[in-house]
DSSP file (Angstrom, degrees, kcal/mol; ACC not computed):
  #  RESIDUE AA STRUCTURE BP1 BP2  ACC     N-H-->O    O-->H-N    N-H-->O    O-->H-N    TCO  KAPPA ALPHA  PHI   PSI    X-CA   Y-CA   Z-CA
    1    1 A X              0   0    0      0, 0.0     2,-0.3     0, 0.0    36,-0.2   0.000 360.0 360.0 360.0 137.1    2.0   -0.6  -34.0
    2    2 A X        -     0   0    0     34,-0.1     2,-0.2    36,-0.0    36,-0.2  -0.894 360.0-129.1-165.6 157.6    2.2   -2.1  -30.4
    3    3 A X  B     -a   38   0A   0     34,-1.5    36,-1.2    33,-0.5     2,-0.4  -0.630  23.7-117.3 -92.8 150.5    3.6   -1.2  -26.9
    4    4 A X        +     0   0    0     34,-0.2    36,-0.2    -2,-0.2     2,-0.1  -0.724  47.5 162.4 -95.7 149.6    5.7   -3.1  -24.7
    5    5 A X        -     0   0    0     -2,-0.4    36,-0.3    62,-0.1    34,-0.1  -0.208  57.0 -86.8-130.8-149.8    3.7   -3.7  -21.4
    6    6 A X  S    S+     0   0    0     32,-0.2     2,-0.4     1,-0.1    33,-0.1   0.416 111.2  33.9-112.2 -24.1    3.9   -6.3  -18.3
    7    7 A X  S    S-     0   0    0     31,-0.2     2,-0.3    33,-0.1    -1,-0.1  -0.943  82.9-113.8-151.9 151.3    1.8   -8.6  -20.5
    8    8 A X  S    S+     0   0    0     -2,-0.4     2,-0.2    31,-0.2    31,-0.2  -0.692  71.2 129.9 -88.3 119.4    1.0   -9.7  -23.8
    9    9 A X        -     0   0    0     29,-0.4    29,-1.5    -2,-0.3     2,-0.3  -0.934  60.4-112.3-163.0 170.9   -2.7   -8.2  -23.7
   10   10 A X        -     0   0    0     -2,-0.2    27,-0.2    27,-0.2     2,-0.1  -0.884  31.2-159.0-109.0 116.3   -4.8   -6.0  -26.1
   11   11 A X        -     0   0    0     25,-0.5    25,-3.0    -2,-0.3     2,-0.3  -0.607   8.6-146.0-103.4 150.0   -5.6   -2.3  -24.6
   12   12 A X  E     +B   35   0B   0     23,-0.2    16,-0.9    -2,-0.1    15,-0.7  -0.868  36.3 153.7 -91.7 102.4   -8.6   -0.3  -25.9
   13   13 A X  E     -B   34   0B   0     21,-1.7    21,-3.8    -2,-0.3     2,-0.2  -0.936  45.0 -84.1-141.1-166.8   -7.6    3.5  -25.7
   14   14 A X  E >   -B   33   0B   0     -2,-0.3     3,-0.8     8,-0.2    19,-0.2  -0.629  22.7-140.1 -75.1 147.0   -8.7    7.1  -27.9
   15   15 A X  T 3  S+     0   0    0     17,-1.4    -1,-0.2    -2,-0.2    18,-0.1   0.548  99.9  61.7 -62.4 -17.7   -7.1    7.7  -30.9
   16   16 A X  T 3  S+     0   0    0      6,-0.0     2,-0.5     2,-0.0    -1,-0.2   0.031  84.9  88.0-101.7  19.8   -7.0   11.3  -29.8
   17   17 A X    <   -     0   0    0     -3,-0.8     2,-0.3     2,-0.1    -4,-0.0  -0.943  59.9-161.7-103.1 133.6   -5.0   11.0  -26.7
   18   18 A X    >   -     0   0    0     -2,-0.5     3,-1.5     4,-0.0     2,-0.1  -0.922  41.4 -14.2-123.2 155.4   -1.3   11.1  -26.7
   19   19 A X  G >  S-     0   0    0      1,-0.3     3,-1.4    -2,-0.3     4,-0.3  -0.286 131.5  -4.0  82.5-142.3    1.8   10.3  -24.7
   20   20 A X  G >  S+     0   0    0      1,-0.2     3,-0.6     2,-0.2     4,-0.5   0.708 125.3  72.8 -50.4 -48.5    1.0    9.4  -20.9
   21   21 A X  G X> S+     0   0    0     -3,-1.5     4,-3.0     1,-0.2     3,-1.6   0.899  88.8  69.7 -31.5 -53.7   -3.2   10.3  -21.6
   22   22 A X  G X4 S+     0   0    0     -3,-1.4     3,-1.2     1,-0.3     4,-0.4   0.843 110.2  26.8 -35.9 -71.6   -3.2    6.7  -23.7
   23   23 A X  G <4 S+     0   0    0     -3,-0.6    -1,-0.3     1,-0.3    -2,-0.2   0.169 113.8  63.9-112.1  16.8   -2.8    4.6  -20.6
   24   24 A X  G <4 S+     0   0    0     -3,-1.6    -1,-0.3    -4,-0.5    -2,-0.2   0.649 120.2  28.3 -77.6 -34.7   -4.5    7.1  -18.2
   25   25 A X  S X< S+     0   0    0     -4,-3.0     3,-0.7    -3,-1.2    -2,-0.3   0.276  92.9 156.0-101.6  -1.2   -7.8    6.4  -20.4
   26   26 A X  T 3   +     0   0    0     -4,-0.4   -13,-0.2    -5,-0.3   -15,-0.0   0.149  61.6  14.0 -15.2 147.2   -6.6    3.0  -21.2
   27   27 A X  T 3  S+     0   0    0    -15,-0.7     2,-0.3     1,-0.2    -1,-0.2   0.622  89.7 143.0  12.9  53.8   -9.8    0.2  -22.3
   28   28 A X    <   -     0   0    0    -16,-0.9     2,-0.8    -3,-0.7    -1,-0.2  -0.907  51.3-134.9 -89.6 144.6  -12.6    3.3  -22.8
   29   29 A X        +     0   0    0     -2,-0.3     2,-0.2     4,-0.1   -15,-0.1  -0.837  40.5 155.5 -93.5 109.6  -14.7    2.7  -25.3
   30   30 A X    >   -     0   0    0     -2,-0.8     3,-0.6   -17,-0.1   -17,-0.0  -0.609  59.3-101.7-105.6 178.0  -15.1    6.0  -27.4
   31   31 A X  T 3  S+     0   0    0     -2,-0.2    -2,-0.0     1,-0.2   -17,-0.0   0.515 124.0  48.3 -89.3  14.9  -16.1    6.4  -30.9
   32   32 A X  T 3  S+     0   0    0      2,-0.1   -17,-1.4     0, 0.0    -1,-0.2   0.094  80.7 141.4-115.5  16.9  -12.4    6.9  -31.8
   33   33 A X  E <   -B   14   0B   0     -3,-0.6     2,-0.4   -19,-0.2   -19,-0.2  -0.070  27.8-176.5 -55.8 123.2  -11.3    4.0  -29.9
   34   34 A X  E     -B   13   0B   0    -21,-3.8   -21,-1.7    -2,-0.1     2,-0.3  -0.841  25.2-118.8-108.5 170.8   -8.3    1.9  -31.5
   35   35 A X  E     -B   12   0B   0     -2,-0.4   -23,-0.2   -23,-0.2     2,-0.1  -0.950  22.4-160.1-114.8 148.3   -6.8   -1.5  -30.1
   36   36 A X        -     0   0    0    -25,-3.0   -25,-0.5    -2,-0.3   -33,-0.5  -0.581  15.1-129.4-135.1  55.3   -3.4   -1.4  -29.3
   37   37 A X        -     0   0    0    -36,-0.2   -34,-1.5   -27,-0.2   -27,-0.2   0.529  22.8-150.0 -10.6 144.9   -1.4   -4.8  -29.0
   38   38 A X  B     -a    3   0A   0    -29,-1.5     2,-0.4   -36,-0.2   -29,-0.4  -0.431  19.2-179.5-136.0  71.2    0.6   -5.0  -25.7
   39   39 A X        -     0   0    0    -36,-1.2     5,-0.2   -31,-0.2   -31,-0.2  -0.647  21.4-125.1 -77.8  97.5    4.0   -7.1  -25.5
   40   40 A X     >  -     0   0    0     -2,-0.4     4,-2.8   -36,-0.2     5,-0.2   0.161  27.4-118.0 -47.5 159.4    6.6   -7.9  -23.2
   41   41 A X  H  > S+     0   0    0    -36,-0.3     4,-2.3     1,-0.2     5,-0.2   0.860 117.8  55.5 -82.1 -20.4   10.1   -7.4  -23.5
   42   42 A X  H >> S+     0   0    0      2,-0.2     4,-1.8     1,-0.2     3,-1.0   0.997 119.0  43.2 -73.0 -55.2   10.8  -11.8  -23.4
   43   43 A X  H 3> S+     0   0    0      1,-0.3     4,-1.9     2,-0.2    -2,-0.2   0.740 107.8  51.4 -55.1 -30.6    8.2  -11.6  -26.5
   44   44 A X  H 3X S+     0   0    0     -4,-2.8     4,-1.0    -5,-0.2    -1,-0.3   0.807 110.4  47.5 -90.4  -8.3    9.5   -9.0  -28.0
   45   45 A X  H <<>S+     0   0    0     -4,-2.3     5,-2.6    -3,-1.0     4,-0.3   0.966 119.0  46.7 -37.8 -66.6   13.3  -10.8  -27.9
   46   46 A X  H  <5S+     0   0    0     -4,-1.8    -2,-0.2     1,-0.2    -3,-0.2   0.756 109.1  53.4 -71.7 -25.4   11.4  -14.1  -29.3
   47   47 A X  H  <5S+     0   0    0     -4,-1.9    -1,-0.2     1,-0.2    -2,-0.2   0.973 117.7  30.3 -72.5 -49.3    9.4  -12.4  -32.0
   48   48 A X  T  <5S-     0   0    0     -4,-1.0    -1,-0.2    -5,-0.1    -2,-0.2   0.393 106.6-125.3-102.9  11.0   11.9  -10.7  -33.9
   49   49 A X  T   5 -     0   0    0     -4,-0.3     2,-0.2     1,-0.1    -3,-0.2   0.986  41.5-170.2  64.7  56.6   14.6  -13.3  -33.0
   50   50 A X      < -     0   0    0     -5,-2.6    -1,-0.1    -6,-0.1     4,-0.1  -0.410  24.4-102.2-115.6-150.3   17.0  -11.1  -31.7
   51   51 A X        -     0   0    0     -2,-0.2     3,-0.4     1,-0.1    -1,-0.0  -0.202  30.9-118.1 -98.3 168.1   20.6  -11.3  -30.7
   52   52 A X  S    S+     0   0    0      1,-0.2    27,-0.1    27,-0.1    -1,-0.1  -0.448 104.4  69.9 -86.5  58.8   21.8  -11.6  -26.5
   53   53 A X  S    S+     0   0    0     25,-0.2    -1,-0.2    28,-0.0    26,-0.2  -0.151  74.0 147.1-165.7  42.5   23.6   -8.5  -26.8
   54   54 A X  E     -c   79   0C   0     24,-1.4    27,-1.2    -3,-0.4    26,-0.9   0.052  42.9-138.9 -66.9-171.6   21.1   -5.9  -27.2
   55   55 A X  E     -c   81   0C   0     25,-0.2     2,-0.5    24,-0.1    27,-0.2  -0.860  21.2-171.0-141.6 113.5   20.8   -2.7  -26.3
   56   56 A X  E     -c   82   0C   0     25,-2.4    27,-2.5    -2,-0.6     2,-0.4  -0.927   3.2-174.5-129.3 140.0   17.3   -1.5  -24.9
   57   57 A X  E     -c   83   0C   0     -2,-0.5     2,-0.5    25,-0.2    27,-0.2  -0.947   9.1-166.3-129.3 119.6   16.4    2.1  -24.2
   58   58 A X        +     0   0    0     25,-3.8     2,-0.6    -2,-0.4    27,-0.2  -0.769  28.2 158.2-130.6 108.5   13.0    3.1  -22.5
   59   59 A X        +     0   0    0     -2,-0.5    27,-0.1    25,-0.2    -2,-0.1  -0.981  22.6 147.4-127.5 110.7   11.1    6.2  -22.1
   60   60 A X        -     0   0    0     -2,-0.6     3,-0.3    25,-0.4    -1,-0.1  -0.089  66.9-104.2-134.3  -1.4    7.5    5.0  -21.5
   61   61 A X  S    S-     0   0    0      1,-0.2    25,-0.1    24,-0.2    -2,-0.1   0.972  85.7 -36.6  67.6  48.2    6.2    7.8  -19.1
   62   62 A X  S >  S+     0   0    0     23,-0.4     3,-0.6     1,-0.0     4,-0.4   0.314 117.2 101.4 101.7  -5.5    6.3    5.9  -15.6
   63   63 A X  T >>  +     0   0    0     -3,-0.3     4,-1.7     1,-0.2     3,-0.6   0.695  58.3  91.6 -92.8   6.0    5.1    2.3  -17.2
   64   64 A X  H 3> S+     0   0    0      1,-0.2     4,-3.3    21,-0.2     5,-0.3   0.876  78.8  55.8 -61.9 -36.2    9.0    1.2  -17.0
   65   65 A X  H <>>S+     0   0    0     -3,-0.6     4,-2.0     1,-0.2     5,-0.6   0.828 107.8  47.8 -68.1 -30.6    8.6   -0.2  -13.4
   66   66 A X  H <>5S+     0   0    0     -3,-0.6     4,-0.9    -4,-0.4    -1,-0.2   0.922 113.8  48.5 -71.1 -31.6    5.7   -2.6  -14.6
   67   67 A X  H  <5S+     0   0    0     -4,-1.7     4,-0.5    -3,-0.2    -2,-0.2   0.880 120.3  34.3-100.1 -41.1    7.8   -3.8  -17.8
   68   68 A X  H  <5S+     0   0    0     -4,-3.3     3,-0.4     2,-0.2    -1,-0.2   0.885 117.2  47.5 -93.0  -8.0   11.1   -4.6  -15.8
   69   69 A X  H  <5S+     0   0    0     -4,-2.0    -2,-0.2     1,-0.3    -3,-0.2   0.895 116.3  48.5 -87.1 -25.6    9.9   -5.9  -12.4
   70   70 A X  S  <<S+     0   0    0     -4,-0.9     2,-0.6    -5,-0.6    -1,-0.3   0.430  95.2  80.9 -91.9  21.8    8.0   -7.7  -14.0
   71   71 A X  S    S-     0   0    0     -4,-0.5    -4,-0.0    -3,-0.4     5,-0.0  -0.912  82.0 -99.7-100.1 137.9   10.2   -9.3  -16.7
   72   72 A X        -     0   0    0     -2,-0.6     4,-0.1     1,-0.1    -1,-0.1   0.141  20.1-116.3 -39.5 157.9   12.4  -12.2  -15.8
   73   73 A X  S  > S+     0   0    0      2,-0.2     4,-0.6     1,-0.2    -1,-0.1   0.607 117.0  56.0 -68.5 -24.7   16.1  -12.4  -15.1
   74   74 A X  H  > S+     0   0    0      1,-0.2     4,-1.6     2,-0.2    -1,-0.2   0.899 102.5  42.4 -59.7 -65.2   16.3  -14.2  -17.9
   75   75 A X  H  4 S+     0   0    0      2,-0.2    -2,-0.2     1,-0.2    -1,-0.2   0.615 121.0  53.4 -68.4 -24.8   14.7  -12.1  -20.6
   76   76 A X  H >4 S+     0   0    0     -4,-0.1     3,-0.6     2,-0.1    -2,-0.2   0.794  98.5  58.9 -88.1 -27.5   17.0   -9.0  -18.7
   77   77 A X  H 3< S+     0   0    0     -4,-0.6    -2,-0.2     1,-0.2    -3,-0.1   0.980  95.2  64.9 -74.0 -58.8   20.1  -10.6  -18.8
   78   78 A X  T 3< S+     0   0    0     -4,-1.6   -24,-1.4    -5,-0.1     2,-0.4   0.633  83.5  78.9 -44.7  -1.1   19.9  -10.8  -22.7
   79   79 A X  E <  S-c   54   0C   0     -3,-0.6     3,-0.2   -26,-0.2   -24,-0.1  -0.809  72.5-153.6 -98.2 131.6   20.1   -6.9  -23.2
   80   80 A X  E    S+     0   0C   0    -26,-0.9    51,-1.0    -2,-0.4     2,-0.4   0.851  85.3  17.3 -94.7 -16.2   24.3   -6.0  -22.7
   81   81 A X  E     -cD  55 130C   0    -27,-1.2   -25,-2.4    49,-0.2     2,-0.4  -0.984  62.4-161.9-120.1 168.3   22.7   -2.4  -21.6
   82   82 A X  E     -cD  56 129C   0     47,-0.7    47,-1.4    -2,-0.4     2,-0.6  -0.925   7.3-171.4-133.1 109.2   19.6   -0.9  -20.6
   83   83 A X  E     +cD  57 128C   0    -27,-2.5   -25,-3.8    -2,-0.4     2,-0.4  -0.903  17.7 177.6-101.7 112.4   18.8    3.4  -20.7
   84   84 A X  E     - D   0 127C   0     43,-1.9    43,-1.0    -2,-0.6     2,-0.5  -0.839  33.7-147.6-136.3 111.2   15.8    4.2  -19.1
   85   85 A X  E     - D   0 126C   0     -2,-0.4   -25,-0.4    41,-0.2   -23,-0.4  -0.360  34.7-162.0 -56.5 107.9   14.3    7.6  -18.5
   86   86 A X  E     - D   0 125C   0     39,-1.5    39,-4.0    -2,-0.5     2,-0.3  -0.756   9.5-163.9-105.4 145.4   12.6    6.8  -15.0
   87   87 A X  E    S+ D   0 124C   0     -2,-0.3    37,-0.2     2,-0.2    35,-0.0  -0.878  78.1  18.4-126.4 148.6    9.6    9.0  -13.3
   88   88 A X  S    S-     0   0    0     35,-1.4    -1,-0.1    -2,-0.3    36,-0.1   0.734 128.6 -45.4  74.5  10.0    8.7    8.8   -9.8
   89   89 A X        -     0   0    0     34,-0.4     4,-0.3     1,-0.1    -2,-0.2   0.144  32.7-129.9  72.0 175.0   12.3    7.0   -8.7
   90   90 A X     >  +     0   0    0      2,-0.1     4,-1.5    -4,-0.1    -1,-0.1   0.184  69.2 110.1-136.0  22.3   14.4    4.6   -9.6
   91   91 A X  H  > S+     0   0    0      3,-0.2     4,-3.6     2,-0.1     5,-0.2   0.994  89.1  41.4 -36.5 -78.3   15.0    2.4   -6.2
   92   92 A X  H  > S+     0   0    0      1,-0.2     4,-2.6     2,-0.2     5,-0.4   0.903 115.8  49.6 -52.9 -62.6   13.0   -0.9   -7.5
   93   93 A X  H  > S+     0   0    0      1,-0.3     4,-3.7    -4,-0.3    -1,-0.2   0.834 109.1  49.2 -33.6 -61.7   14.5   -0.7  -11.0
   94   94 A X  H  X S+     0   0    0     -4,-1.5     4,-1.5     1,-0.2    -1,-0.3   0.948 113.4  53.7 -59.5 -45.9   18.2   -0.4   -9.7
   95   95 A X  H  X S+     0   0    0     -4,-3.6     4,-1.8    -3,-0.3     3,-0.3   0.965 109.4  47.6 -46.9 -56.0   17.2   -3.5   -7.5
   96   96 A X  H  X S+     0   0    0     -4,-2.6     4,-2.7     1,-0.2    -1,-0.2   0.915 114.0  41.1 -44.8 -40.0   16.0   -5.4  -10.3
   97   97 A X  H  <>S+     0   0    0     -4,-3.7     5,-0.8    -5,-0.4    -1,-0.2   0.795 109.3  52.1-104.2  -5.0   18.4   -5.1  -12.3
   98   98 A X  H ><5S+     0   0    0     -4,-1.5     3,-0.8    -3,-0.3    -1,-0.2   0.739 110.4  55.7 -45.2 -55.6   21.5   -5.3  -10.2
   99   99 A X  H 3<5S+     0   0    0     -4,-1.8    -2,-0.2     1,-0.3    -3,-0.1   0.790 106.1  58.7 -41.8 -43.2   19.8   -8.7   -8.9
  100  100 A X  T 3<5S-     0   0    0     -4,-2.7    -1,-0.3    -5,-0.1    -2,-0.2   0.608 129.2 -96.3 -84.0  10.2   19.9   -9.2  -12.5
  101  101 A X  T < 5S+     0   0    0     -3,-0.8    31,-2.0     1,-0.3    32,-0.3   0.705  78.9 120.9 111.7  18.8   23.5   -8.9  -13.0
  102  102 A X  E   < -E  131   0C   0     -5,-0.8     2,-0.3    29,-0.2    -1,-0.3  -0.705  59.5-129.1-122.4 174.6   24.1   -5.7  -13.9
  103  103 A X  E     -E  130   0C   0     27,-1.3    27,-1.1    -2,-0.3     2,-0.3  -0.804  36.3-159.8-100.5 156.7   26.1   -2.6  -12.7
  104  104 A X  E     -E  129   0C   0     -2,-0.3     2,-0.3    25,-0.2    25,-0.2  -0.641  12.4-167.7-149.1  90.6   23.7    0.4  -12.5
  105  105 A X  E     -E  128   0C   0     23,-1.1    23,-2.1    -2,-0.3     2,-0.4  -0.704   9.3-150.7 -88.5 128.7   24.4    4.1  -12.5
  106  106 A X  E     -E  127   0C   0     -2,-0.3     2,-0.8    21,-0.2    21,-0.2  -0.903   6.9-152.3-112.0 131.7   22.1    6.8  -11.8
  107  107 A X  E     -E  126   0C   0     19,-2.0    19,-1.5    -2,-0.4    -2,-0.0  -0.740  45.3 -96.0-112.6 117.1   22.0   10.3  -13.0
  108  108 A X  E     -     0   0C   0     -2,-0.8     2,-0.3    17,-0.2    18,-0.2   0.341  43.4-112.0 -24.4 143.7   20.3   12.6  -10.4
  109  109 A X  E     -     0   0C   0     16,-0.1     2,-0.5    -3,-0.1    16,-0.2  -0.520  30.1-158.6 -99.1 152.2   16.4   13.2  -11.2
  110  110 A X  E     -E  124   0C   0     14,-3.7    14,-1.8    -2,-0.3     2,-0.1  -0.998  16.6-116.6-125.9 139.6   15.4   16.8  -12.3
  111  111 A X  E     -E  123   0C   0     -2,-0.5     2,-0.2    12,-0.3    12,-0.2  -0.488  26.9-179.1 -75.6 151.1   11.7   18.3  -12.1
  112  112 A X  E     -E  122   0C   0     10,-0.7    10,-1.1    -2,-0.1     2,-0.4  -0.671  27.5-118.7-142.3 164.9    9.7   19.4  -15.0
  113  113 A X  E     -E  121   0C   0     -2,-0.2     2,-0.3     8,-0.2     8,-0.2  -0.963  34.5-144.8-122.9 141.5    5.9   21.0  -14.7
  114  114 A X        -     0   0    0      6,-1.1     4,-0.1    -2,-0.4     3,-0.1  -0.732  21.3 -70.5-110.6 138.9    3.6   19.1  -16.3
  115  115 A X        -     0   0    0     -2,-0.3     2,-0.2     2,-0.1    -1,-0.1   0.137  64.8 -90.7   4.8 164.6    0.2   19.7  -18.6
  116  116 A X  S    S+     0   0    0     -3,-0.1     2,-0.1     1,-0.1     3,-0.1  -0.381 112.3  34.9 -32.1 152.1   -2.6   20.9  -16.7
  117  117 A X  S    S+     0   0    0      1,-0.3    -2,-0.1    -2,-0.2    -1,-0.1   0.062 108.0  73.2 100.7 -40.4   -4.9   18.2  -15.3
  118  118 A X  S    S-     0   0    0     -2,-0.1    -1,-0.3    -4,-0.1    -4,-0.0  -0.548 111.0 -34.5-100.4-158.0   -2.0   15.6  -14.6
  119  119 A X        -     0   0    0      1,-0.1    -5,-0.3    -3,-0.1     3,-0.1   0.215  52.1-137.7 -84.9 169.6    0.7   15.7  -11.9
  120  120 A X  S    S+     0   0    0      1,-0.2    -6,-1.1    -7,-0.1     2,-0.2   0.829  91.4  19.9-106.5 -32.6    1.6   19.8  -11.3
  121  121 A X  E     - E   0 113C   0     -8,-0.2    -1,-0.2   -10,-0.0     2,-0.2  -0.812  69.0-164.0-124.5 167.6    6.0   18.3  -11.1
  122  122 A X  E     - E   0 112C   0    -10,-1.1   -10,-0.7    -2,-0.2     2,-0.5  -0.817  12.1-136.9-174.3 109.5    7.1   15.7  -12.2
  123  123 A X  E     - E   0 111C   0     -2,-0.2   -35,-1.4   -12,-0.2   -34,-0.4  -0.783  24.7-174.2-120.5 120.5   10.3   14.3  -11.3
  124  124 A X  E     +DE  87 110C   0    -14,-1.8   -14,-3.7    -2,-0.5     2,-0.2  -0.920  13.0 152.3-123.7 132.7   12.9   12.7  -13.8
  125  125 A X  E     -D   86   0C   0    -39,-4.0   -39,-1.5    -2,-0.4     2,-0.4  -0.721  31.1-114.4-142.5-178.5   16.0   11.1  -14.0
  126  126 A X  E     -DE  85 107C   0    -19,-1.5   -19,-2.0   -41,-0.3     2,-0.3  -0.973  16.7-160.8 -89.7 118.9   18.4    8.3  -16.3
  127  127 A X  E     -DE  84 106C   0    -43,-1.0   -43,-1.9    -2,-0.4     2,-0.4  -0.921   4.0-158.1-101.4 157.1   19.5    5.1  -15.3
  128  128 A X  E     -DE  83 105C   0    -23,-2.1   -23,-1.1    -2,-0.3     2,-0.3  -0.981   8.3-165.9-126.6 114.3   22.1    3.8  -17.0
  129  129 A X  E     -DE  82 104C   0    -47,-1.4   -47,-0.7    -2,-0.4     2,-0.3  -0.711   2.9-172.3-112.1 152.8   22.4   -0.5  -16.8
  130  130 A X  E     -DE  81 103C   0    -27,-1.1   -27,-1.3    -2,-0.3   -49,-0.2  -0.704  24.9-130.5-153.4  79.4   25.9   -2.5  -18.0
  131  131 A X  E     - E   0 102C   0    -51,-1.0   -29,-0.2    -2,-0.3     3,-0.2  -0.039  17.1-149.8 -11.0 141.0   25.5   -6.8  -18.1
  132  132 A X  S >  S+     0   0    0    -31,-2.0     2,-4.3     1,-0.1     3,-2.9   0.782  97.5  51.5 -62.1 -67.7   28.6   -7.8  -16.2
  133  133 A X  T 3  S+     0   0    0    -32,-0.3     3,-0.1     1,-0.3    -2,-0.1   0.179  98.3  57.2 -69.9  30.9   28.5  -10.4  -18.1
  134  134 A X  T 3  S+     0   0    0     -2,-4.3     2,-0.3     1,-0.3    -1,-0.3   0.525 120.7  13.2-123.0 -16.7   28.3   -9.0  -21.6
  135  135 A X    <   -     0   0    0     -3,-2.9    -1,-0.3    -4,-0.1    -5,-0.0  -0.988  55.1-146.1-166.3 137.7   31.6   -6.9  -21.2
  136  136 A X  S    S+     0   0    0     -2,-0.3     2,-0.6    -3,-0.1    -3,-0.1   0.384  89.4  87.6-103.1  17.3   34.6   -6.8  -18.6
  137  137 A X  S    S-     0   0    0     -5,-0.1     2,-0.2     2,-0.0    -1,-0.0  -0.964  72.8-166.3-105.4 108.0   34.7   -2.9  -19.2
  138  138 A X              0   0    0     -2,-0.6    -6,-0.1     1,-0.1    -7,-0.1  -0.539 360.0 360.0 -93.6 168.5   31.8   -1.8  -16.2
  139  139 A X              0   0    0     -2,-0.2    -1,-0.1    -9,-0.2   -35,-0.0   0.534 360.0 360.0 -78.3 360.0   30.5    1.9  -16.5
């Protein structure tokens, strides 16, 4: 088991927390604590040796902005699209990833109500990413 991150690191969280909770309680020591390997998307290309014409899809609960501004142009251009369920807006993303070379359509965010104890809405949308250079058919 591991997460993609901003950084190849190892995070400490409860085994009894799920979904968004994990990295809200992120390196507490409990007595149900596991470690939880944390990889970046250029590692996870090089580790399992894959192809430049992936296809990467992310719903990560808000951590998407750490894992694509902070991955290289390089390591973005090798995915031929990118679907990512985005929280909280999708400005910087669509700037990143335009910068990187891709065309980028966004499908209007809709509110949801959330748990108790976290955010009371919670505002959610799709982006939809297309290489130029992977295809001469853009979205």
């Amino acid at each position: 088991m591991a997460g993609c991150g901003e950084k190849n690191e190892v995070i400490k969280c409860n085994s009894k927390d799920m979904g968004i909770d994990v990295f809200l309680n992120k390196n507490v020591e409990t007595k149900n604590t596991v470690e939880i390997p944390m990889i970046t998307l250029a590692e996870i290309l090089k580790r399992y040796n894959l192809s430049d014409s992936c296809i990467l899809k992310m719903d990560c609960e808000g951590h998407e902005y750490d894992i694509i501004i902070s991955a290289s142009k390089d390591t973005l251009i090798r995915f031929s699209e990118i679907l990512i369920e985005y929280h909280y807006g999708y400005k910087n993303l669509k700037e990143k990833l335009e910068e990187s070379g891709f065309v980028v359509n966004i499908i209007r965010p809709y509110t949801i109500r959330t748990p108790l104890g976290m955010h009371k809405r919670q505002f959610i949308g799709l982006l939809y990413a297309k290489n130029k250079s992977k295809s001469s058919n853009y979205i």
